[in-house]
Steps between C-alpha positions, in 0.01 A plus 500: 500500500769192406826560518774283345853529673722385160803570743566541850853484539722787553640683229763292426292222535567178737717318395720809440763423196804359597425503859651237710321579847310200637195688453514508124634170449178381705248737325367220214201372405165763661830671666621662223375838411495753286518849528159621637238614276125506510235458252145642627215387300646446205480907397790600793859463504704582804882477377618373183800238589695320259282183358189656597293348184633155585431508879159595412445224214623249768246627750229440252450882399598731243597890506322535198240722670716664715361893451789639742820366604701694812763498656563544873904555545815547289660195279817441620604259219486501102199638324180265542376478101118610542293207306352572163122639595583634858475838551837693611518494884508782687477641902237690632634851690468432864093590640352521169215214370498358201161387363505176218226472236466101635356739823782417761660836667839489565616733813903574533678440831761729614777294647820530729735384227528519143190358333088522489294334682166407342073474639347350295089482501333229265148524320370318811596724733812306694799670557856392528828612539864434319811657664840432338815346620625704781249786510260554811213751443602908610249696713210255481128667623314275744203279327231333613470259239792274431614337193374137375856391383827708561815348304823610637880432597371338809829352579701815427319772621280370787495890596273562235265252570487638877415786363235408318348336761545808715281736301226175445621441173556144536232351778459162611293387164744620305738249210832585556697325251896542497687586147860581396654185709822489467799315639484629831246268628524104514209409218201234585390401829725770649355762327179425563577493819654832591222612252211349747629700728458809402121442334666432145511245253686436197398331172681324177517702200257519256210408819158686414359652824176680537504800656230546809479069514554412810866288625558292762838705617601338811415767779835628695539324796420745803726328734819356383799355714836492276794274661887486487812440572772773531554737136223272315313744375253487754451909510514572184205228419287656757556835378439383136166392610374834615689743240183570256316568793472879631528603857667243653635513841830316594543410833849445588504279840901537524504881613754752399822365715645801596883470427490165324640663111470143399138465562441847381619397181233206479283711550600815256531209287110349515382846490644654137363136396128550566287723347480910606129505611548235749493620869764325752372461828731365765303320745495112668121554589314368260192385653334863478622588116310113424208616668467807293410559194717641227741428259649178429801447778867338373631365832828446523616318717319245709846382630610813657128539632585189715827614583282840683234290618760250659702741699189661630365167656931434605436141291917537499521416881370146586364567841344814362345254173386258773355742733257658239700596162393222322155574578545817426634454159230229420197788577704742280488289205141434569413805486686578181401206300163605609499821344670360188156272488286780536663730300317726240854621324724330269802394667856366357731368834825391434692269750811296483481123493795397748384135526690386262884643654735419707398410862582804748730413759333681793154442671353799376578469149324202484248651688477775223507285220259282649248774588566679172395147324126512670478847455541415089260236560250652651510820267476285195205345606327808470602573168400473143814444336832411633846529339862347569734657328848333415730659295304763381213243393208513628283169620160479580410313778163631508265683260 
């Protein structure tokens, strides 16, 4: 089955009209997209967008044997003028199948939002999946056989592709490609990026992909260490990582500060933010949750892990740092880094990079800033990938 993608911009395509955001004014060239729509062997159209016929003549193909044209959610903007020769597009009612004389079947998703999603089967057998913007797939059944391709608002609804990959509808083989980009997402090496990350890809319009070929997608990174400074971003990166992922569990090394309100709000705060089937687990023992199997674990932080592991060993009182602490504290790090090495899960830490500040005044500031620098050190070096994050960019150091 070959699909053509003649657009895979969001709806109001990238560069929006007369937006001034730096994203748009950026978006040129193999950046700029238009509004997403997908041509499937030359017999299949998936949404009719506004200079469809063109899109497709640039691309190299024509809609001239297009047997069925569909549409998967509701036109927001001025009627789309159907090209002379296409038949009228139409939606399929939610669970029924649709069977085309070219021999393709055509299966409608019901969705959380407005809008159809659509299955589509080829004359070869492959099968592949288009969602529209903002809709995630409602009461999905378990399968056993994934999808080839799946093409989807990665970047907007990274629920939906967790869920998909909860009930084995997306597996490890399978071609995620992201569609409807819009502004909210820096384009080029950025994108691809965060893509990467989540096991997606995205492609220029009018690319030709076959459906079932195998693509190098970069795997995700099972261990990944994201740095930075104070309100960079640093959280929200790591969390950004994991969010089309299902099951995650959060471990929150700072604890619940009973009577601190301004704490508690940091916390209410990172909690509305991350997704509703993530479980919270407060806890500064990590070496048994990397030794077991499970979910993928969003660690957060390494920082305040130190802090725990410092006042255990009393690193804060020299003669009690000379007399044992700091040997102590070395064998505790051993034995986490350790377990980071040998770990079977998928693992995003976050820790603050406090190198760069001001030099504390006291002895066991420095003492904590210096520790907390070889405990960054010797974490990356057991990971895949790792981030610094500086003003809510992200910068790979590694991966």
């Amino acid at each position: 089955m070959e699909l053509t993608l003649l657009g895979t911009g969001a709806p109001a395509g990238l560069p929006r009209p007369d937006c001034p955001c730096a994203v748009c004014a950026s978006a040129l060239g193999p950046d700029a997209r238009a509004a997403t729509s997908l041509l499937v062997d030359g017999a299949l159209l998936l949404d009719l967008t506004p200079g469809a016929a063109f899109a497709a003549a640039r691309a190299g193909r024509s809609l001239g044997g297009v047997r069925q044209a569909l549409l998967s959610h509701p036109h927001d903007g001025p009627a789309v003028e159907v090209p002379a020769g296409l038949p009228q597009p139409g939606r399929v009612p939610d669970g029924r199948e649709l069977a085309l004389l070219t021999g393709h079947r055509v299966r409608a998703v019901a969705l959380d939002a407005p809008g159809t999603g659509y299955a589509v089967t080829g004359t070869d057998g492959q099968r592949l999946l288009y969602l529209p913007p903002g809709g995630a797939p409602a009461g999905l059944e378990a399968t056993s056989e994934p999808y080839a391709m799946v093409l989807l608002d990665v970047v907007g609804r990274p629920d939906a592709l967790a869920r998909l990959r909860e009930t084995g509808a997306v597996g490890p083989t399978t071609d995620v490609v992201a569609v409807h980009l819009d502004h909210d997402v820096p384009p080029g090496t950025e994108l691809a990026r965060r893509l990467a990350a989540a096991g997606a890809r995205a492609v220029p319009d009018g690319s030709t992909l076959e459906v079932g070929a195998y693509e190098d997608v970069p795997d995700v990174p099972r261990r990944t260490l994201v740095l930075g400074g104070a309100r960079s971003g640093k959280s929200v990166e790591a969390e950004r990582r994991l969010e089309s992922f299902p099951e995650v569990v959060y471990v929150a090394t700072g604890g619940s500060r009973n009577g601190d309100t301004e704490w508690a709000a940091r916390v209410s705060a990172h909690q509305e933010r991350r997704p509703g089937s993530w479980r919270t687990l407060e806890t500064c023992d990590l070496v048994p949750l990397l030794k077991d199997d499970g979910p993928p674990l969003l660690v957060d932080c390494l920082s305040l892990w130190l802090t725990d592991a410092m006042d255990a060993v009393g690193a804060w009182d020299d003669a009690e740092w000379a007399d044992g602490g700091e040997r102590a504290l070395r064998e505790r790090v051993r034995e986490l880094t350790e377990s980071v090495r040998a770990t079977r899960r998928t693992v995003v830490a976050v820790s603050n990079e406090v190198g760069s500040g001001i030099v504390p005044a006291t002895a066991s500031g420095r003492r904590y800033r210096d520790e907390l620098g070889r405990l960054n050190a010797a974490f990356a070096r057991e990971c895949e990938q790792v981030l610094l994050v500086v003003a809510g960019q992200a910068l790979v150091l590694r991966g």
